[in-house]
N, CA, C and O atoms as CSV, one atom per row, in Angstrom:
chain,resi,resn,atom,element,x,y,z
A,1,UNK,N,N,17.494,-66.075,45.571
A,1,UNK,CA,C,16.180,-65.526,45.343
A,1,UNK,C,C,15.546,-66.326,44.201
A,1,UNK,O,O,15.983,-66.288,43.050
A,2,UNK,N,N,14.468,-67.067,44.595
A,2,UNK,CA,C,13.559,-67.662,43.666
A,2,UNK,C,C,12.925,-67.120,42.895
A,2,UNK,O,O,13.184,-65.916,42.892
A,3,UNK,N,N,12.037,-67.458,42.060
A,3,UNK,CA,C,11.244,-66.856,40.566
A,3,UNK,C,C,10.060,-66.411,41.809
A,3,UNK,O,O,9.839,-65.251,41.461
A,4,UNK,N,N,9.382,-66.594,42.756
A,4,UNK,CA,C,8.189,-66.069,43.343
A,4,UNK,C,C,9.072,-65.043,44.407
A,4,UNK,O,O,8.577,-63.969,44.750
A,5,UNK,N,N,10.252,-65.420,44.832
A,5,UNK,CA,C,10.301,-63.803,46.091
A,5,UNK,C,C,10.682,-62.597,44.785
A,5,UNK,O,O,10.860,-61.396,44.992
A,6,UNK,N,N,10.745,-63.290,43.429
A,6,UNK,CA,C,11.232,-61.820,42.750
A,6,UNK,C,C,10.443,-61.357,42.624
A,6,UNK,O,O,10.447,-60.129,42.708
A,7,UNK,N,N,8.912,-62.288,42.258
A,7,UNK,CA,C,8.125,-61.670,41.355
A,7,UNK,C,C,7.292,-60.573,42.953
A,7,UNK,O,O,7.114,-59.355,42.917
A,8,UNK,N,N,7.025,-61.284,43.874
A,8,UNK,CA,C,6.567,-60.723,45.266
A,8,UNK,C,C,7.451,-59.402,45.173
A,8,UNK,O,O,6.902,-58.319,44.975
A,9,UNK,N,N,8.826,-59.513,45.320
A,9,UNK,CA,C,9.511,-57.786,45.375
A,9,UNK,C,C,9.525,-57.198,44.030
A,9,UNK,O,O,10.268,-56.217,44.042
A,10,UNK,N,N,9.053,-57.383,42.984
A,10,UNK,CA,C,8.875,-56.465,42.466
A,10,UNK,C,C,7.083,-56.108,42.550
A,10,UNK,O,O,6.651,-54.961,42.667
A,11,UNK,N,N,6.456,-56.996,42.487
A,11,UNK,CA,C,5.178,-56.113,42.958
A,11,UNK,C,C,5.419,-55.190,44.103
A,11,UNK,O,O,4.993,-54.052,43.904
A,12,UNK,N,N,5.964,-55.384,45.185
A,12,UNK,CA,C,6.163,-54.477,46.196
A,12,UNK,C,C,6.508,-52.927,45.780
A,12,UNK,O,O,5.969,-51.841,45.991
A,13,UNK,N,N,7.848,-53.439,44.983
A,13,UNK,CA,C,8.238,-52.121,44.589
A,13,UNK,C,C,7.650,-51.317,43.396
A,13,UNK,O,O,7.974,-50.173,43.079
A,14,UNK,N,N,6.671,-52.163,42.749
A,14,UNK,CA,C,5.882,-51.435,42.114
A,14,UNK,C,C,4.782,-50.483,42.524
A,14,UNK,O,O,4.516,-49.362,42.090
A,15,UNK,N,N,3.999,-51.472,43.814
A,15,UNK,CA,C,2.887,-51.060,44.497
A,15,UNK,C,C,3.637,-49.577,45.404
A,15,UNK,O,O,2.962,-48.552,45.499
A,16,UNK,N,N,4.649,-49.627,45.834
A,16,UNK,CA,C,4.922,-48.484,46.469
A,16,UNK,C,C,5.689,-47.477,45.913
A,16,UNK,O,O,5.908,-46.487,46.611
A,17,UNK,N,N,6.284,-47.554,44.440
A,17,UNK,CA,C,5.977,-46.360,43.165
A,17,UNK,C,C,4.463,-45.926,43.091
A,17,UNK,O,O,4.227,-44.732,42.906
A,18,UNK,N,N,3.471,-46.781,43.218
A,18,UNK,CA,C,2.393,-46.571,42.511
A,18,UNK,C,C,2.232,-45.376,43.635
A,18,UNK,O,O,2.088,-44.164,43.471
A,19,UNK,N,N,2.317,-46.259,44.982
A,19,UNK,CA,C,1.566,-45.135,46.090
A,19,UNK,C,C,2.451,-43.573,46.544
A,19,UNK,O,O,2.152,-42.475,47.014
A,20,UNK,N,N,3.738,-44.322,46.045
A,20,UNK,CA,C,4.350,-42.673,45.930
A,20,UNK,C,C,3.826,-41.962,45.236
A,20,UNK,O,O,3.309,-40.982,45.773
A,21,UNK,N,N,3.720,-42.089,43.911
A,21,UNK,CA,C,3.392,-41.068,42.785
A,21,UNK,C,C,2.039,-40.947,43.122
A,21,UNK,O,O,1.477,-40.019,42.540
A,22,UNK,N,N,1.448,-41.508,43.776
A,22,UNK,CA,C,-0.061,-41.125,43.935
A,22,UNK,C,C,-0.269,-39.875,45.195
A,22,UNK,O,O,-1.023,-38.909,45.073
A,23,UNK,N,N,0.361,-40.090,46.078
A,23,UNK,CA,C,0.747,-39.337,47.339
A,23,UNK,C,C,1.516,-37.932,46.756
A,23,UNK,O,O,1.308,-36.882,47.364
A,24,UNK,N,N,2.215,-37.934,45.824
A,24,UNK,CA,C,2.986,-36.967,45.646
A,24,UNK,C,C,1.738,-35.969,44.512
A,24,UNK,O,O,1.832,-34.773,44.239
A,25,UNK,N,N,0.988,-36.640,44.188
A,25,UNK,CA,C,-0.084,-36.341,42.490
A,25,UNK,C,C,-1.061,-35.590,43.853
A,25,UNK,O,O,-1.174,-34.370,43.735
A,26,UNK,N,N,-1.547,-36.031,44.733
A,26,UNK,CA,C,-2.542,-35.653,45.877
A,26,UNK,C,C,-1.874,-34.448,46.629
A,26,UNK,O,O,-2.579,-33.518,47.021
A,27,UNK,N,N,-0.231,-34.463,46.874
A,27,UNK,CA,C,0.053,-33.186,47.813
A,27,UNK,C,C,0.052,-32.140,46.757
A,27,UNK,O,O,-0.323,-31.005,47.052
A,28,UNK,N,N,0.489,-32.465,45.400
A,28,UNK,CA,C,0.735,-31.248,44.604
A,28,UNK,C,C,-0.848,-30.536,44.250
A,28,UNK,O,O,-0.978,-29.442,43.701
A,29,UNK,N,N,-2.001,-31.433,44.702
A,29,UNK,CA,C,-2.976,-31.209,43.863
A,29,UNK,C,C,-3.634,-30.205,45.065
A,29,UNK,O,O,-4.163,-29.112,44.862
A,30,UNK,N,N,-3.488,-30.749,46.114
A,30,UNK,CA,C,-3.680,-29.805,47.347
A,30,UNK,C,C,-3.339,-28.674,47.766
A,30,UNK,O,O,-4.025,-27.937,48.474
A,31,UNK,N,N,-2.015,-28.419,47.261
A,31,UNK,CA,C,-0.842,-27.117,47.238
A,31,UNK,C,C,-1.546,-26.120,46.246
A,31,UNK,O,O,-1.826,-24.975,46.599
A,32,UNK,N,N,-1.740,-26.464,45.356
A,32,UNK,CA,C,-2.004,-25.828,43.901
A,32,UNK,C,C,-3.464,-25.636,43.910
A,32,UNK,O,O,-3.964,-24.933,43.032
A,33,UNK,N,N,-4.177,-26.171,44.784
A,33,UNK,CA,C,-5.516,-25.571,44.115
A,33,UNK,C,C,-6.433,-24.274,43.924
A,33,UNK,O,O,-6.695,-23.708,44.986
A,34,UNK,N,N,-6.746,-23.937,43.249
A,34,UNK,CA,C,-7.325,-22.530,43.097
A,34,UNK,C,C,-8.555,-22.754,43.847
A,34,UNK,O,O,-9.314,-23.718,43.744
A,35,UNK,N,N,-8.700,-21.303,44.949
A,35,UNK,CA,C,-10.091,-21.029,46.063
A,35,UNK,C,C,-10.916,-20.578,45.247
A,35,UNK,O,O,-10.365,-20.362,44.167
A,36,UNK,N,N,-12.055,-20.316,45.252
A,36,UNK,CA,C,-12.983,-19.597,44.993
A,36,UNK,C,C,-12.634,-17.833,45.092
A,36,UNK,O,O,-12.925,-16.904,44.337
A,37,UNK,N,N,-11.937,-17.893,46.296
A,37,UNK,CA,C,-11.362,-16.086,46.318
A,37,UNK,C,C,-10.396,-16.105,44.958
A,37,UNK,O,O,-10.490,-15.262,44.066
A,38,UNK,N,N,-9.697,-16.924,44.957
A,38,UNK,CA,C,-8.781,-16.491,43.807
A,38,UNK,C,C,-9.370,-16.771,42.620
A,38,UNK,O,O,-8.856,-16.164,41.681
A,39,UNK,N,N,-10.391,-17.576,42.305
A,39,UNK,CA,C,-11.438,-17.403,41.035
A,39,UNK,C,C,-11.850,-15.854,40.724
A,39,UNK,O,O,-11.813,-15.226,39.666
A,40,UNK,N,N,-12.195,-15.528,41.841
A,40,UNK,CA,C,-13.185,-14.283,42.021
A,40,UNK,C,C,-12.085,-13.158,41.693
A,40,UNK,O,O,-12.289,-12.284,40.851
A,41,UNK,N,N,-10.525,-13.299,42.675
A,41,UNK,CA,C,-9.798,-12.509,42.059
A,41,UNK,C,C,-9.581,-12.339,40.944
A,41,UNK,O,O,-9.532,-11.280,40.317
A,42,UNK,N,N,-9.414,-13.519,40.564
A,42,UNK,CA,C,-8.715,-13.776,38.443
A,42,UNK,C,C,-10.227,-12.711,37.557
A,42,UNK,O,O,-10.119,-11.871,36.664
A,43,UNK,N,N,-11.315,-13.137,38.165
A,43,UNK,CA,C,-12.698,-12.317,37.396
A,43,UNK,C,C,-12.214,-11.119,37.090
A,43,UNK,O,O,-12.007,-10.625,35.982
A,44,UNK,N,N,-11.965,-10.463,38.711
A,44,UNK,CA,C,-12.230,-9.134,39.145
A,44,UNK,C,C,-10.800,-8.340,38.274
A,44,UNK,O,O,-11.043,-7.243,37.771
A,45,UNK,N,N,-9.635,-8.801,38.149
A,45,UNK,CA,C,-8.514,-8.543,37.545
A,45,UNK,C,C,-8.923,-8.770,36.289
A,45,UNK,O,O,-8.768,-7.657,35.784
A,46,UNK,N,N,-9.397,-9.561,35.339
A,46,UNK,CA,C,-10.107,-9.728,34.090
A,46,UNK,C,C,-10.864,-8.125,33.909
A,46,UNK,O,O,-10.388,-7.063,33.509
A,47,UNK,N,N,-11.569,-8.311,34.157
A,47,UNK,CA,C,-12.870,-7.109,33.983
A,47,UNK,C,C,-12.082,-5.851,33.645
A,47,UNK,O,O,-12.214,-5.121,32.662
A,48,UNK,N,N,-10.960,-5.719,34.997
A,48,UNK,CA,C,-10.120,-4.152,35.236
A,48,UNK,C,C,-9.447,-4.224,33.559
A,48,UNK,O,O,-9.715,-3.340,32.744
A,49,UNK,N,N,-8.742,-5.158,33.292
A,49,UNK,CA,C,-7.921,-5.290,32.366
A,49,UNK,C,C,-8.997,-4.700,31.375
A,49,UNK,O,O,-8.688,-3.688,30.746
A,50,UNK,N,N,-10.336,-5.312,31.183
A,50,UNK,CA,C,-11.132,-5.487,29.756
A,50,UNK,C,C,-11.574,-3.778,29.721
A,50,UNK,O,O,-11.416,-3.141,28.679
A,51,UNK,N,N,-12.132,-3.135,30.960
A,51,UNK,CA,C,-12.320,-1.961,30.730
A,51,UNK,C,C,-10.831,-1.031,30.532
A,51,UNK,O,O,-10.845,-0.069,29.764
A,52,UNK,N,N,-9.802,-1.333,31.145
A,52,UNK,CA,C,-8.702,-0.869,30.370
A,52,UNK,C,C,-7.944,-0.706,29.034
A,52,UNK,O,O,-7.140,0.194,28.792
A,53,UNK,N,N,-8.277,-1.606,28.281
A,53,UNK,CA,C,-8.376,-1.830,27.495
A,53,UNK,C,C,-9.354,-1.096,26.453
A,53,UNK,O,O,-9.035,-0.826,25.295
A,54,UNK,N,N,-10.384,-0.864,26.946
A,54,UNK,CA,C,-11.711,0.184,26.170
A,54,UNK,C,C,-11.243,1.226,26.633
A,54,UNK,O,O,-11.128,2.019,25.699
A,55,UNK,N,N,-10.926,1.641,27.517
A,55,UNK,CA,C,-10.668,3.153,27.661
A,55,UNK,C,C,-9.409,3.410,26.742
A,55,UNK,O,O,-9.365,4.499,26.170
A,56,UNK,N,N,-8.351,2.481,26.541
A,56,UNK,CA,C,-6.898,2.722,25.894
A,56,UNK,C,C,-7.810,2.899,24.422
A,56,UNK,O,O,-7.730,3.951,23.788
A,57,UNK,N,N,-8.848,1.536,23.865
A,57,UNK,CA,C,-9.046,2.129,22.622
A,57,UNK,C,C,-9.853,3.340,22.111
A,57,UNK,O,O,-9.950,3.803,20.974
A,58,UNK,N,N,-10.435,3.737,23.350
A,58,UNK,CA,C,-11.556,5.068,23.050
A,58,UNK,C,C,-10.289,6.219,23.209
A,58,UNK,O,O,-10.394,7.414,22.933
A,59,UNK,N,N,-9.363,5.695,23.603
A,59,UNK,CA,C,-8.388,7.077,23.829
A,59,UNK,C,C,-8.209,7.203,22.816
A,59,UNK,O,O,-8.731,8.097,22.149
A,60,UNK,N,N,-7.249,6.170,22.281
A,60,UNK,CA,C,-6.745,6.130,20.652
A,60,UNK,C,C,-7.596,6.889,19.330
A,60,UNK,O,O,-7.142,7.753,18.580
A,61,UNK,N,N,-8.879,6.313,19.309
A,61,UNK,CA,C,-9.471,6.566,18.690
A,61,UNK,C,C,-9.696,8.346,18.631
A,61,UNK,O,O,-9.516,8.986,17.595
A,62,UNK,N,N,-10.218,9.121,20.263
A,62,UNK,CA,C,-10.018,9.999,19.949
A,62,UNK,C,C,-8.928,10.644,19.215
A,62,UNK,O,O,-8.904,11.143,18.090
A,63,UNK,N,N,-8.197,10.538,19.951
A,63,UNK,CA,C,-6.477,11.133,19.542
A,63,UNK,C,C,-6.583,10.944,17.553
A,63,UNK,O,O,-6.489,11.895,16.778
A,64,UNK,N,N,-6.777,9.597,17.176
A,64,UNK,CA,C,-6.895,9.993,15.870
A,64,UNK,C,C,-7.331,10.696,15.068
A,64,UNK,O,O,-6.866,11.405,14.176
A,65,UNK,N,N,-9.096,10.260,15.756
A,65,UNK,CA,C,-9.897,11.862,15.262
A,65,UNK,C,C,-9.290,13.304,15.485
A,65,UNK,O,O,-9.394,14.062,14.520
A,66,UNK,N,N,-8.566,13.874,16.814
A,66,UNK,CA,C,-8.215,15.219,16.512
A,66,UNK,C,C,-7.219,15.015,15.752
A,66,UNK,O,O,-7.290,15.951,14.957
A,67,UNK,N,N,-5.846,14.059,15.327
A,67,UNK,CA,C,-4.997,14.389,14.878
A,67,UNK,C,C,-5.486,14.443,12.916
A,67,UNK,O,O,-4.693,14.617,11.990
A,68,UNK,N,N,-6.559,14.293,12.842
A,68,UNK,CA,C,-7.252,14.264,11.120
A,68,UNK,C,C,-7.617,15.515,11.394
A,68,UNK,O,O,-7.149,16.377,10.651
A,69,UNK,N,N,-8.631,16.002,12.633
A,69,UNK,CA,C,-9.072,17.538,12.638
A,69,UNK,C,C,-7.839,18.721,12.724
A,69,UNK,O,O,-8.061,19.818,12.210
A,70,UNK,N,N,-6.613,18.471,13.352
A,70,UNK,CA,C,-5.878,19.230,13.128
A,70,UNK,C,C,-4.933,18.977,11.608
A,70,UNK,O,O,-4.394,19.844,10.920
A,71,UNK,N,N,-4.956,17.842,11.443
A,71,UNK,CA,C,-3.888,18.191,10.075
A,71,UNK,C,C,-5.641,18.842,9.020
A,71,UNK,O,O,-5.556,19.619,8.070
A,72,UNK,N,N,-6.268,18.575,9.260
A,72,UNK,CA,C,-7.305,19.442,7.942
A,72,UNK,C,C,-6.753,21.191,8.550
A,72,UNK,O,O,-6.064,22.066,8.024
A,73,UNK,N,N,-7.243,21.119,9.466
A,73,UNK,CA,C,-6.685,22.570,10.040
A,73,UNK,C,C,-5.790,23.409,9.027
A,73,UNK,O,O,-5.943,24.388,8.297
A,74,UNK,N,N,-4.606,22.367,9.417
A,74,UNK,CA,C,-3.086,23.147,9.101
A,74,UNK,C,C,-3.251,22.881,7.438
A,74,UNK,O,O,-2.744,23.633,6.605
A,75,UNK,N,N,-3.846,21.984,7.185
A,75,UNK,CA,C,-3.823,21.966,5.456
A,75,UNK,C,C,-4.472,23.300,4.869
A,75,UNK,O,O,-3.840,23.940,4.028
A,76,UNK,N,N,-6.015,23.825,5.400
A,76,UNK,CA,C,-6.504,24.310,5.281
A,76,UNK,C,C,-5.429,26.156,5.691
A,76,UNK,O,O,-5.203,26.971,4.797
A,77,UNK,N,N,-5.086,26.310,6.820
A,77,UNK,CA,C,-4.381,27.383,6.831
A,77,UNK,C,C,-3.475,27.474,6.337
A,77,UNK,O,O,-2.986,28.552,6.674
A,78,UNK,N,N,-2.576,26.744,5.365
A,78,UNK,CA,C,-1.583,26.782,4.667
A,78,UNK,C,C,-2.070,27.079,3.143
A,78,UNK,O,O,-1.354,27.451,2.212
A,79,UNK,N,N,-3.421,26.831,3.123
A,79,UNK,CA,C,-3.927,26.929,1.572
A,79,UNK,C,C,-4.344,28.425,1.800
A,79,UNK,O,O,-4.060,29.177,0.868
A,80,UNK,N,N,-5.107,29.097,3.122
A,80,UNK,CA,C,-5.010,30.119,3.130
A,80,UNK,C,C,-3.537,31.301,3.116
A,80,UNK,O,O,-3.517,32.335,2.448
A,81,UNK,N,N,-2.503,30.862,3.940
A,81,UNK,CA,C,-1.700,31.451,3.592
A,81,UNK,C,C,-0.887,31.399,1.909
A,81,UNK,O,O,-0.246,32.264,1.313
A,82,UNK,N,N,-1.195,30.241,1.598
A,82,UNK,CA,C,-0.366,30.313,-0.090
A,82,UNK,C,C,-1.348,31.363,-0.880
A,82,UNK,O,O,-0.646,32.281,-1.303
A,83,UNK,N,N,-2.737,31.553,-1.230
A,83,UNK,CA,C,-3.725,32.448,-1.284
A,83,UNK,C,C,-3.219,33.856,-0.583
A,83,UNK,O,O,-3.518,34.823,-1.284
A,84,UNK,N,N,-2.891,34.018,-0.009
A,84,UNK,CA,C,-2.329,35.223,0.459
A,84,UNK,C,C,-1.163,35.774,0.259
A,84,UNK,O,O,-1.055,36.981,0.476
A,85,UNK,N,N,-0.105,35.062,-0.169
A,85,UNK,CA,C,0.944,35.501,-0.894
A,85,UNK,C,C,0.780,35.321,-1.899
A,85,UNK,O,O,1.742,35.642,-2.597
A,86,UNK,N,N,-0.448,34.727,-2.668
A,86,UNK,CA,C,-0.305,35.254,-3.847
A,86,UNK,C,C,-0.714,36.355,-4.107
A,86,UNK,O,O,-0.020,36.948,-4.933
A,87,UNK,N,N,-2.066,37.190,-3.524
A,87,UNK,CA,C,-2.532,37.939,-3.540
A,87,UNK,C,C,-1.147,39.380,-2.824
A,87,UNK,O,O,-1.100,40.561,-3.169
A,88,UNK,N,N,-0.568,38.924,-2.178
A,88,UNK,CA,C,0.596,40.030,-1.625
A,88,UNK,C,C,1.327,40.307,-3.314
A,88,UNK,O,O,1.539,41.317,-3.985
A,89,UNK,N,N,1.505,39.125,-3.480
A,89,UNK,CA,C,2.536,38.827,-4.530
A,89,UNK,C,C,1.744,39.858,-5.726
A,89,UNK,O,O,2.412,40.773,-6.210
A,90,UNK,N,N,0.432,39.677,-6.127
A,90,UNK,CA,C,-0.163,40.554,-7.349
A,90,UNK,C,C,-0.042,41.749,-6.668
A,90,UNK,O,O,0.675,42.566,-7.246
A,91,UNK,N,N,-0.515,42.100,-5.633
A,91,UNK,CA,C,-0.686,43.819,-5.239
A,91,UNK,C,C,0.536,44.325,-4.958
A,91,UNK,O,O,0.562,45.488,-4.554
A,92,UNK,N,N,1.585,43.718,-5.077
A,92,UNK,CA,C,2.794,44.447,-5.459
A,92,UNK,C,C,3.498,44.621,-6.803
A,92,UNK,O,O,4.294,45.529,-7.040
A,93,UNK,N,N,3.120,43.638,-7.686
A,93,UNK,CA,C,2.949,43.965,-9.055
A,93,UNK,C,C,2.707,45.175,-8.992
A,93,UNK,O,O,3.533,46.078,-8.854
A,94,UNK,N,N,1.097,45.302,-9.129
A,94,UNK,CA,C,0.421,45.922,-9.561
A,94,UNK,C,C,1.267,47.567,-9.029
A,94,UNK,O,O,1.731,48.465,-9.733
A,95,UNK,N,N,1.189,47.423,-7.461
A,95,UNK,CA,C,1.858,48.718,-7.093
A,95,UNK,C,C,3.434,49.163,-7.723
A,95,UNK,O,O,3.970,50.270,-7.781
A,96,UNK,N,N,3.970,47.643,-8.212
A,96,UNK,CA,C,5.170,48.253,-9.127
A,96,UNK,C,C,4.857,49.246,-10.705
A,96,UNK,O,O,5.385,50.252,-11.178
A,97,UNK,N,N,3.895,48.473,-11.080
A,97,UNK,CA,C,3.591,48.941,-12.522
A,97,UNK,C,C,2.775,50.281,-11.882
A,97,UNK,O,O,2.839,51.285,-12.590
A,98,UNK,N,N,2.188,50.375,-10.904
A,98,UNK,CA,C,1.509,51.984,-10.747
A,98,UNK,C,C,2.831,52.948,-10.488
A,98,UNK,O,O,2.874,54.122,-10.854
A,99,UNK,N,N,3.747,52.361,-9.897
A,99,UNK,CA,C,4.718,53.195,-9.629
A,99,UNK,C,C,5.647,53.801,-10.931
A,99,UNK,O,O,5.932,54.976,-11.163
A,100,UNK,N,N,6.035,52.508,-11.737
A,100,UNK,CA,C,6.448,52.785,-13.113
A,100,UNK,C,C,5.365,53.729,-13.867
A,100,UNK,O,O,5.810,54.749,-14.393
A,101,UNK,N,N,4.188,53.505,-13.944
A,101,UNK,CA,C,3.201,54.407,-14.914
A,101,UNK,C,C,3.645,55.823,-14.027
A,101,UNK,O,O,3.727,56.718,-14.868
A,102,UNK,N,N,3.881,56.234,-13.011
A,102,UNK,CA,C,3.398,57.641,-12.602
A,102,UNK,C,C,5.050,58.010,-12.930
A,102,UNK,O,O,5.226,58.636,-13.976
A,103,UNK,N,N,5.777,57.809,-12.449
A,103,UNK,CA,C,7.268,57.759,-13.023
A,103,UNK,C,C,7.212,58.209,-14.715
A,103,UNK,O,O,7.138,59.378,-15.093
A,104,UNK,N,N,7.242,57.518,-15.239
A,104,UNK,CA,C,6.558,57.792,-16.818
A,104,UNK,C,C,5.934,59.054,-17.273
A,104,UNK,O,O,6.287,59.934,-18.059
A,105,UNK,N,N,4.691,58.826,-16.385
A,105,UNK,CA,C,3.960,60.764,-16.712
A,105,UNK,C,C,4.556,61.333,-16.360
A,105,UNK,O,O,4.901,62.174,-17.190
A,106,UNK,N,N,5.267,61.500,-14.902
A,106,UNK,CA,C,5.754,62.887,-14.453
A,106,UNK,C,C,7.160,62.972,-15.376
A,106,UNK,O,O,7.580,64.093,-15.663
A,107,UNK,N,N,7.833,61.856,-15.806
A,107,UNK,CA,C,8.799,62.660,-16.083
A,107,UNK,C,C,8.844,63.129,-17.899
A,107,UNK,O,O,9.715,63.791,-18.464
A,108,UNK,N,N,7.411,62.432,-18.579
A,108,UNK,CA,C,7.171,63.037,-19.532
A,108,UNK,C,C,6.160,63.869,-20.464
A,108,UNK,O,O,6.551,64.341,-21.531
């Protein structure tokens, strides 16, 4: 093999790498291409997601707001009940020491 049939077979075998990889770059590009339906799908799946997404954060959001309206709630009825045992707490004093005062007179 002379210096020109090499240089001839390797252009060959270059030129028909080239046209493989070009043939193979064209079937994959053909296989793979996205339709217009599946544009339209990817939109239409977008959108669902984006309003899903707003409804998850308007949920949240509520849910936070009642869970602030109920803990004021329970803060608030717990301040009423401590207020109320205290007030239990004095009017039984008081009904102790009325009980001691009448105890006292009657028996002197």
């Amino acid at each position: 093999m002379n210096r020109t049939e090499f240089i001839v077979a390797t252009a060959i075998i270059l030129f028909v790498a080239f046209a493989l990889g070009w043939f193979v770059s064209w079937l994959l590009n053909r296989f793979t291409r996205v339709t217009k339906a599946d544009i339209g799908e990817l939109d239409r799946l977008a959108q669902q997601v984006h309003e899903a997404e707003e409804q998850r954060d308007e949920a949240v959001a509520y849910y936070q707001q009642r869970e602030a309206e109920l803990q004021s709630r329970a803060q608030q009825t717990e301040a009423e009940l401590r207020a109320a045992m205290e007030g239990l707490r004095d009017a039984r004093a008081e009904a102790s020491e009325l009980r001691a005062y009448i105890e006292r007179v009657s028996a002197g």
